[in-house]
C-alpha distance (Angstrom), angle and dihedral (degrees) to the residues before:
residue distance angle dihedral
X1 . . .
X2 3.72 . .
X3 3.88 120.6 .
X4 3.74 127.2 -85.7
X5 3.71 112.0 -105.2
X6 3.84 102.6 -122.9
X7 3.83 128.0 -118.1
X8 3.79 109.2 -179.6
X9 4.45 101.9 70.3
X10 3.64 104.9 -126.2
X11 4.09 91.0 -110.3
X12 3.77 87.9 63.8
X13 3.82 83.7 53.7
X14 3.80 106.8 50.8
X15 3.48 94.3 49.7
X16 4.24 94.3 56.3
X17 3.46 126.4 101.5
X18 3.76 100.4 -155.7
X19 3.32 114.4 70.1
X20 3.63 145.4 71.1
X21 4.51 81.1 19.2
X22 3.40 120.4 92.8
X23 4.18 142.8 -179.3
X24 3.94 92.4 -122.4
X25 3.76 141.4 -7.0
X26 3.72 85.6 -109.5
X27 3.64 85.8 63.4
X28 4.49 110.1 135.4
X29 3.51 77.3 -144.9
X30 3.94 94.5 55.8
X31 4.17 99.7 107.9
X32 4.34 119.3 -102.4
X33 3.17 111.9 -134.4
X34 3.84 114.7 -149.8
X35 4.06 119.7 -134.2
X36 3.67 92.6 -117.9
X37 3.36 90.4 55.5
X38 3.89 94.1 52.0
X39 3.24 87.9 52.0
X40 3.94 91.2 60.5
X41 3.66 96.7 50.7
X42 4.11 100.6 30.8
X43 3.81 95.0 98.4
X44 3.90 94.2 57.9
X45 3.90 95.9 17.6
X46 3.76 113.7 31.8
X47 3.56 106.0 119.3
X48 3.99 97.8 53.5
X49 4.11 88.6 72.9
X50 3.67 130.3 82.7
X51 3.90 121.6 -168.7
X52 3.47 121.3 -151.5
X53 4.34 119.5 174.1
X54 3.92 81.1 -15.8
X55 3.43 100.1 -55.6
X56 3.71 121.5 128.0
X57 4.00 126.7 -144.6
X58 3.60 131.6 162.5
X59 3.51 117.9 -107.7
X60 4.00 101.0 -98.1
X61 3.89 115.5 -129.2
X62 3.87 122.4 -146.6
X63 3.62 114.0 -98.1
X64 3.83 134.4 -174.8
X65 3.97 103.7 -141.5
X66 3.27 131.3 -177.4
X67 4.31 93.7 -87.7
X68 4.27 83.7 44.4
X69 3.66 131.2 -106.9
X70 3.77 108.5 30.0
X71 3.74 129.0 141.2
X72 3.85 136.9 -126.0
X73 2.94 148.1 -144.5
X74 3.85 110.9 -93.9
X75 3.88 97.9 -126.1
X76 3.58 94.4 55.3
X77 3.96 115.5 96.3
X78 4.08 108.5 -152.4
X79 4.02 97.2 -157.3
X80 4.08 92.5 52.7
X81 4.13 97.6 22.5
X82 3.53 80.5 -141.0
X83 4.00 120.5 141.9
X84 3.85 109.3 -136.2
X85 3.58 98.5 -147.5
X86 4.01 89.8 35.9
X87 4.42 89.3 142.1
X88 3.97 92.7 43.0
X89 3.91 90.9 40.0
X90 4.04 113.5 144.9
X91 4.39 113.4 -98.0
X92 4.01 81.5 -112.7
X93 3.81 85.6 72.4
X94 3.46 109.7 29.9
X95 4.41 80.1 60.5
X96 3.59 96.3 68.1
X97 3.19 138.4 147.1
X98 4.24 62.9 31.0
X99 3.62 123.6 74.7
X100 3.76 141.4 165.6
X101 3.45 116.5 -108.6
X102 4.02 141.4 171.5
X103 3.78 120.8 -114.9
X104 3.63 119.6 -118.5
X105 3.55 101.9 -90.5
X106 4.02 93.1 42.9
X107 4.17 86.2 -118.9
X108 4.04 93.4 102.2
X109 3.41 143.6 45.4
X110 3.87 132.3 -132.2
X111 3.84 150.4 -170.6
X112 3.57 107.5 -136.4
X113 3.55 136.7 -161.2
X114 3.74 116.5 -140.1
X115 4.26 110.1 -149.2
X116 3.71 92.1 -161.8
X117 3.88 92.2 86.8
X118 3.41 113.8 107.3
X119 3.78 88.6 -139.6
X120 3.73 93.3 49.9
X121 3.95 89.0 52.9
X122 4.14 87.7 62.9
X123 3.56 109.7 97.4
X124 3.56 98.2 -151.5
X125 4.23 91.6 61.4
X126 3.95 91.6 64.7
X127 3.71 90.5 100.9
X128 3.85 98.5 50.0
X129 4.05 84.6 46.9
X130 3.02 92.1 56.8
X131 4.42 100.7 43.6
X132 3.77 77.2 42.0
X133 3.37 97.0 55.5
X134 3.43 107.2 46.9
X135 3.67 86.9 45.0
X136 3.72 82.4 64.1
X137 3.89 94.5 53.4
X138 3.64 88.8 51.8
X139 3.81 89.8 59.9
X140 3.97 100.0 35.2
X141 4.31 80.6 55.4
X142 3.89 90.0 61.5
X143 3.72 113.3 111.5
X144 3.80 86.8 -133.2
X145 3.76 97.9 55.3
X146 4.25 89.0 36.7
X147 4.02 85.9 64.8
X148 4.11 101.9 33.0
X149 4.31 82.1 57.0
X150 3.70 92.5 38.1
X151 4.10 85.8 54.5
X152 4.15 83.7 54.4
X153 3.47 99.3 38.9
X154 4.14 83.5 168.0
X155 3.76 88.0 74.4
X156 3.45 91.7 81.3
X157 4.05 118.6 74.1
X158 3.88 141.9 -162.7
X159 4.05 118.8 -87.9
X160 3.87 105.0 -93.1
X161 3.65 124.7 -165.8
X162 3.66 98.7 -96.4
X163 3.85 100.5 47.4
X164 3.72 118.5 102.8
X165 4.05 108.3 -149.9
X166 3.96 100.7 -131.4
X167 3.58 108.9 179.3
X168 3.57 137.4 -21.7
X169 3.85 126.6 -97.1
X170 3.71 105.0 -143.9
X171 3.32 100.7 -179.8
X172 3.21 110.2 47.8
X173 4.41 82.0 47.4
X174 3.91 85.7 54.9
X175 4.15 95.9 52.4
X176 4.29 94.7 37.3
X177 3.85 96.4 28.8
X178 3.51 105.6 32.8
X179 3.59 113.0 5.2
X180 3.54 104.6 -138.6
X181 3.94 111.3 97.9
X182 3.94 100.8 115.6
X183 3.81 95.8 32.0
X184 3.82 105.4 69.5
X185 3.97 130.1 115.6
X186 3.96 96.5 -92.9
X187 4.21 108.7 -101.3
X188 3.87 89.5 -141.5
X189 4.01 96.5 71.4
X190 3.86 87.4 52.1
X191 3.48 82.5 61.3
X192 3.60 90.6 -123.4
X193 3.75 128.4 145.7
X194 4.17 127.0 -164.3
X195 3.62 110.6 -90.4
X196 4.04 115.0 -120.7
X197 3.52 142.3 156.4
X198 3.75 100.6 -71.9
X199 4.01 88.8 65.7
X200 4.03 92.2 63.9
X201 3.87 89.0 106.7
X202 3.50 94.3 61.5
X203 4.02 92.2 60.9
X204 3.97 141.5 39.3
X205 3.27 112.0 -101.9
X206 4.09 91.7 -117.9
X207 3.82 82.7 74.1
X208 3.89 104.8 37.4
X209 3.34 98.4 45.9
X210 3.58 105.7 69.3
X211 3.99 92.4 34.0
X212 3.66 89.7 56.4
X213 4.10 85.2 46.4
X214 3.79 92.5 51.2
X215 3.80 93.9 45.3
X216 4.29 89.4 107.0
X217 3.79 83.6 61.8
X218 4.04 107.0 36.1
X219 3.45 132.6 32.1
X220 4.01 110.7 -128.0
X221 3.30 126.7 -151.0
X222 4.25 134.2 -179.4
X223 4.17 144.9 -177.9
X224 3.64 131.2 178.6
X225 3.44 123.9 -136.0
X226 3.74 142.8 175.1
X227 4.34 83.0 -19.8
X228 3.70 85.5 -51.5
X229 3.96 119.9 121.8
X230 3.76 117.5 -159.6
X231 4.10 127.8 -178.6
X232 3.49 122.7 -162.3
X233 4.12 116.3 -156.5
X234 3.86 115.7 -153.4
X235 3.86 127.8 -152.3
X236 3.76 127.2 175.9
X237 4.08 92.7 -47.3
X238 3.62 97.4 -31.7
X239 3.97 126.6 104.3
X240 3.89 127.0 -165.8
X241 4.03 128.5 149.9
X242 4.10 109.0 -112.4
X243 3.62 84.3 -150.7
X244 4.07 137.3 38.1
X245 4.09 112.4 -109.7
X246 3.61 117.3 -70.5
X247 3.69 110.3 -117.3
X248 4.06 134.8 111.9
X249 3.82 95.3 -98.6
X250 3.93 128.3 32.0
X251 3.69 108.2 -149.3
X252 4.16 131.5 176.5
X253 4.02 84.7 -105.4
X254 3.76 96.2 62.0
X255 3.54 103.1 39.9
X256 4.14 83.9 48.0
X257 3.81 79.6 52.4
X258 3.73 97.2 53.1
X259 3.79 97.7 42.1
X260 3.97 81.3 52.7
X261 3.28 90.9 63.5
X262 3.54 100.7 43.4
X263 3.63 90.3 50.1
X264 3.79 89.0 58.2
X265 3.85 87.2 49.3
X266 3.98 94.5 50.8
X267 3.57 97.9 49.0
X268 3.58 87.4 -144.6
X269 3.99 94.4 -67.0
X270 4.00 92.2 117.5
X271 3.86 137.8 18.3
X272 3.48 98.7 -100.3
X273 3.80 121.0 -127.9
X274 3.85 156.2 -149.7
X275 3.82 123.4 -147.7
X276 3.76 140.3 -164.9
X277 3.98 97.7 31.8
X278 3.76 131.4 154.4
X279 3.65 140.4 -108.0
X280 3.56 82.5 -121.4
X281 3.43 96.8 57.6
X282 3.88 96.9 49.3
X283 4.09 88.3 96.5
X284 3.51 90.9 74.1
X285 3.75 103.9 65.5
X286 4.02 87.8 78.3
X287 4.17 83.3 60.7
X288 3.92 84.2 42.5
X289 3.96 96.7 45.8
X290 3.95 80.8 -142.8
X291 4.39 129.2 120.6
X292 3.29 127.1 -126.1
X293 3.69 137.1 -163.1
X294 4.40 137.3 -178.0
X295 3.16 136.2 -97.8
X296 4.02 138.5 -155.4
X297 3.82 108.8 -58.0
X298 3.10 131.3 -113.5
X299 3.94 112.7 -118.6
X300 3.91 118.9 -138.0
X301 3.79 120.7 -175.5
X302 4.13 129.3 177.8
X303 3.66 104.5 -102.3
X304 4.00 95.6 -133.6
X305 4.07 87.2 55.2
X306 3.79 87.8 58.9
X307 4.04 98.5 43.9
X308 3.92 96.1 36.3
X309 4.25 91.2 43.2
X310 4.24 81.1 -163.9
X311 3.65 122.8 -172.1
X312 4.20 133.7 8.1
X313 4.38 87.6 -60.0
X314 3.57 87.6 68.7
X315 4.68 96.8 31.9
X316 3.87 94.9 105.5
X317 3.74 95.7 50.5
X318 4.01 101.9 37.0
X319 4.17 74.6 49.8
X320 3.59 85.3 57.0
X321 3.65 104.9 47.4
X322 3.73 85.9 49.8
X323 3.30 101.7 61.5
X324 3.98 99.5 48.6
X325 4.05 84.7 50.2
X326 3.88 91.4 55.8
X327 3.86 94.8 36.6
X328 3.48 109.4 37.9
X329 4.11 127.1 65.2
X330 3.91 87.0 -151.5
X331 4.23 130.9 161.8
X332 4.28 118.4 -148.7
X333 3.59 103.6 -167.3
X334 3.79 129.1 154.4
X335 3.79 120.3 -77.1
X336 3.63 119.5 -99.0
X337 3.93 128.2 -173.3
X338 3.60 94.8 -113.7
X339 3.76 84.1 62.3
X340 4.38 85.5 70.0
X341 3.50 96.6 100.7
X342 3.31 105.9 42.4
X343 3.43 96.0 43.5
X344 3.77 92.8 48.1
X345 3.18 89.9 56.1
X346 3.86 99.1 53.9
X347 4.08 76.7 52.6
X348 3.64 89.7 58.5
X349 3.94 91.2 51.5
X350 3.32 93.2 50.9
X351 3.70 99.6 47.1
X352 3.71 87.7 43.3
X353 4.16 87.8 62.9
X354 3.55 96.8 36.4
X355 3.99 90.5 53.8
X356 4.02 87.0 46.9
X357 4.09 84.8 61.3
X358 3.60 104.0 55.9
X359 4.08 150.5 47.1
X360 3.22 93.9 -167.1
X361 3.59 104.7 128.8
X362 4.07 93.2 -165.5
X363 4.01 86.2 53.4
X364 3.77 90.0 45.7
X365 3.82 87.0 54.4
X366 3.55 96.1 47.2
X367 4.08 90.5 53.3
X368 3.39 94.2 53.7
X369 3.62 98.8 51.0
X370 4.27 85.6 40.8
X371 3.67 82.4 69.5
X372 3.58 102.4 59.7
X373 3.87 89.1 40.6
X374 3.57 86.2 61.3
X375 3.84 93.4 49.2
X376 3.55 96.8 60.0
X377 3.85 91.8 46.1
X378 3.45 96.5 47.4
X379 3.86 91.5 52.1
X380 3.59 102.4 30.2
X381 4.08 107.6 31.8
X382 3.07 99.8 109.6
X383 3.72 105.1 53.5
X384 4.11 81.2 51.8
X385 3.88 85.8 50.4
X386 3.64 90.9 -116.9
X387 3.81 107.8 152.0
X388 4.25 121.9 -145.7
X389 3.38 131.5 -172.0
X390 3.91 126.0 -169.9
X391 3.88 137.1 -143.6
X392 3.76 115.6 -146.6
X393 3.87 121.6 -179.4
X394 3.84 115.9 -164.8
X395 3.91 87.3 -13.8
X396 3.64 96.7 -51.9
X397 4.04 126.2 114.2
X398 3.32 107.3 -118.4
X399 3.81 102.1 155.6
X400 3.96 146.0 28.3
X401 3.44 138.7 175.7
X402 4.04 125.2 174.8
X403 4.23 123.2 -168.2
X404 3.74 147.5 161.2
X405 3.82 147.6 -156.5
X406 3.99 104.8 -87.7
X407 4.37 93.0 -170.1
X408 3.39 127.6 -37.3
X409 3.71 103.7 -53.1
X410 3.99 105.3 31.4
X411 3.79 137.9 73.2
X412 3.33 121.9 -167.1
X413 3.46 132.5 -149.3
X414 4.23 108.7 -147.4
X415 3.77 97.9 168.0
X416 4.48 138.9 41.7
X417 3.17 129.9 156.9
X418 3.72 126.9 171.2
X419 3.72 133.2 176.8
X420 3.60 101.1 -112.6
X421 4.00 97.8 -148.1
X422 4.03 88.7 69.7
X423 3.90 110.9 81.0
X424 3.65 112.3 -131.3
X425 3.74 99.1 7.9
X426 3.62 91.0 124.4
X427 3.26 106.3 50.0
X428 3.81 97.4 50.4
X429 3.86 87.7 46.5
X430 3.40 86.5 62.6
X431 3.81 104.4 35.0
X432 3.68 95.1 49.6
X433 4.07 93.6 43.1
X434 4.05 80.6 55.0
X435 3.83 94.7 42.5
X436 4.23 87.8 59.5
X437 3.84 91.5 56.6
X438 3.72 101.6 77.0
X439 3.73 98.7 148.3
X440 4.14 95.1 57.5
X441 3.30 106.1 78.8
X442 4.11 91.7 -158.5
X443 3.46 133.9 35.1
X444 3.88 120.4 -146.2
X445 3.99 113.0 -153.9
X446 3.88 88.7 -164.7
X447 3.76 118.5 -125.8
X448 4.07 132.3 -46.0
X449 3.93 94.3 -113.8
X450 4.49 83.3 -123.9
X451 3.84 91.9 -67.7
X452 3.01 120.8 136.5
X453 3.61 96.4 -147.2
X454 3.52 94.9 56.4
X455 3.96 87.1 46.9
X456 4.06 87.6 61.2
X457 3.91 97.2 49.2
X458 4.21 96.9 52.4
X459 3.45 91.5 41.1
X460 3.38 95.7 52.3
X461 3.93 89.9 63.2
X462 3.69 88.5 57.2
X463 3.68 112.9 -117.5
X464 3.70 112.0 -139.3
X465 4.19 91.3 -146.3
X466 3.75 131.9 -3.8
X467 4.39 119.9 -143.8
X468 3.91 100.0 -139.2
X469 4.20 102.6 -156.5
X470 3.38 119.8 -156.1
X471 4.38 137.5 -150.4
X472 3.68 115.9 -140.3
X473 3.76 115.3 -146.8
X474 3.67 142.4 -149.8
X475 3.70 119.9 -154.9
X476 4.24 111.4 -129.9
X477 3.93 105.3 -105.3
């Protein structure tokens, strides 16, 4: 592998008093060392590493820091902060302020961003993070590094309190996690191509919105045929289209079509399936010989019930909004990309909290994958047309929300977060994002993910109608 091209100058570096120290040897943040790179320094080097169950670490050094006793690592010189291998230093270095890190539930794997840097903590370096980091996904994807990390499965380390997740690393998830990365049927004799920006014409935006959104998590995939447009989602090894086929009229012969193809994609490992069908399209599963079942509604509201909050329904959260008018000295302006960090970070807190209230593993799941969700919105919303707006209180974000047109008559509103510790923050967000929309009629507050939580707030707005979508199913043969 070649060397990382670095991002933090080396004058930022000698001055900081984080890395290369650490509280123990045992330290996740204690650098891996792979056996390649052993190799390279052995002859000049060899008796400063210790190997334990394959892994290789340096030979940690007392140190006295600036909290007492610590230990460091053995390369680093204290007088010059200096590294004396700096050019030949391991991948696990030359990462940071990135690291590799576990999900969670142990099933994926991340590149994380860790917020104790010094340089990370400096407002005006969010946009090189950001270049930098995606540059880093982009290299982390390559077969090459997939299987030189998957040989040193060590380098990657549990989720600690300071890292940021920043985007998911689905191959290297697919070869340690799952095991399937270089064995799948190949997309490109499906006639299939990955779905990106550029292919936004061929869809409403109530579809390619939240594929585009969930594109961290699944890979997407599309063709165009006969004024038909199909996309195919992929997770782990199975296949399944999040939405039915794009055409004017959906008849028995298409969807037999596009269960065809998914059939041929599943190799019979999974029932294949069809997502994001009507209630008026239910009568053609006796055609299909398939079943079918709901999911989560959708919840639709008038937007003049959610802005005026008329009447005792609405008491407790017009009581709300009041409050964090009268107490608060608060700014709602528009989102802007320099706002990523700091509004990722809010994210963090909040996911940090929710996590801390539940065992559910399902809801666990679904707040890891929330984060990466929020990622790619947060740096790519506006080239979806997504629109964001941000509350700030004293200077400090303490509140997003992000939306977009679903039709003619609805907007939707995809993303909220609120810090939970400021009464009434929410329900302002939400009111005053709704109040701005004057020319949609209805607003659509998405679905409630099968939590019952989430079930209790939206229908305690009163929705005025809920869309019920449904998956069509086709039993293994």
């Amino acid at each position: 592998m070649n060397s990382l091209k670095q991002l933090i100058p080396s004058d930022v570096c000698l001055k900081c008093q984080v890395c290369c120290r650490f509280p123990t040897p045992e330290s996740d943040m204690f650098p891996v060392f792979m056996k390649e790179e052993v190799s390279r320094l052995s002859s000049v080097h060899e008796p400063l590493f210790v190997s334990k169950d394959g892994i290789f670490r340096p030979v940690a050094k007392p140190y006295q820091g600036v909290h007492g006793q610590e230990c460091a690592c053995p390369f680093f010189n204290p007088v010059t902060q200096a590294c004396a291998i700096y050019l030949d230093r391991p991948l696990d270095c030359q990462l940071y302020p990135f690291v590799l890190i576990f999900g969670q539930t142990q099933k994926r794997i991340f590149l994380g961003l860790d917020v104790q840097c010094p340089f990370v903590q400096d407002p005006s370096h969010q946009e090189a993070l950001v270049n930098y980091g995606e540059y880093l996904w982009h290299f982390l994807e390559e077969r090459e590094t997939v299987e030189a990390v998957a040989r040193h499965p060590a380098l990657i380390g549990n989720n600690g309190e300071t890292i940021l997740p920043f985007s998911p690393l689905k191959g290297l998830t697919e070869t340690l996690c799952h095991a399937t990365l270089f064995g799948k049927p190949p997309i490109a004799s499906f006639d299939l191509s990955p779905l990106t920006l550029k292919d936004r014409v061929h869809f409403s935006e109530e579809s390619f919105v939240p594929m585009i959104a969930f594109q961290d998590l699944l890979h997407f995939y599309w063709k165009k045929e006969g004024g038909v447009a199909w996309v195919i989602a992929e997770q782990g090894r199975h296949f399944f289209m999040p939405v039915p086929p794009v055409t004017k009229t959906l008849t028995p012969e298409l969807l037999t079509k596009s269960f065809d193809l998914l059939d041929a994609l599943n190799q019979g490992r999974v029932p294949s399936r069809i997502e994001g069908l009507s209630e008026e399209n239910l009568p053609l599963t006796e055609a299909l010989g398939c079943t079918f079942y709901p999911k989560s509604p959708e919840y639709l509201y008038r937007r003049t019930d959610l802005v005026e909050l008329a009447g005792d329904p609405y008491k407790s959260k017009r009581s709300l909004c009041n409050y964090f008018v009268k107490h608060y000295p608060f700014t709602l302006k528009p989102y802007q990309r320099k706002d990523f960090l700091e509004c990722f970070s809010l994210f963090k807190r909040w996911q940090e909290k929710r996590e801390k209230k539940t065992t559910d593993p399902y809801e666990l799941a679904l707040l890891e994958d929330s984060a990466f969700v929020h990622r790619r919105i947060l740096l790519h919303g506006e080239a979806l047309g997504v629109e964001g707006k941000v509350v700030r209180i004293g200077g400090e974000v303490k509140g997003y929300t992000f939306g977009y047109p679903s039709g003619n008559d609805t907007w939707s509103v995809f993303l909220e977060i609120a810090d939970p510790s400021v009464k009434g923050l929410a329900q302002f967000l939400f009111r005053e994002f709704c109040r701005e929309k004057k020319e949609f009629p209805f607003i659509s507050a998405m679905d409630d993910s099968d939590l019952e939580r989430l079930r209790r707030v939206k229908e305690s707005y009163r929705p005025s109608f809920k869309k019920i979508p449904y998956v069509f199913v086709r039993r293994l043969t």
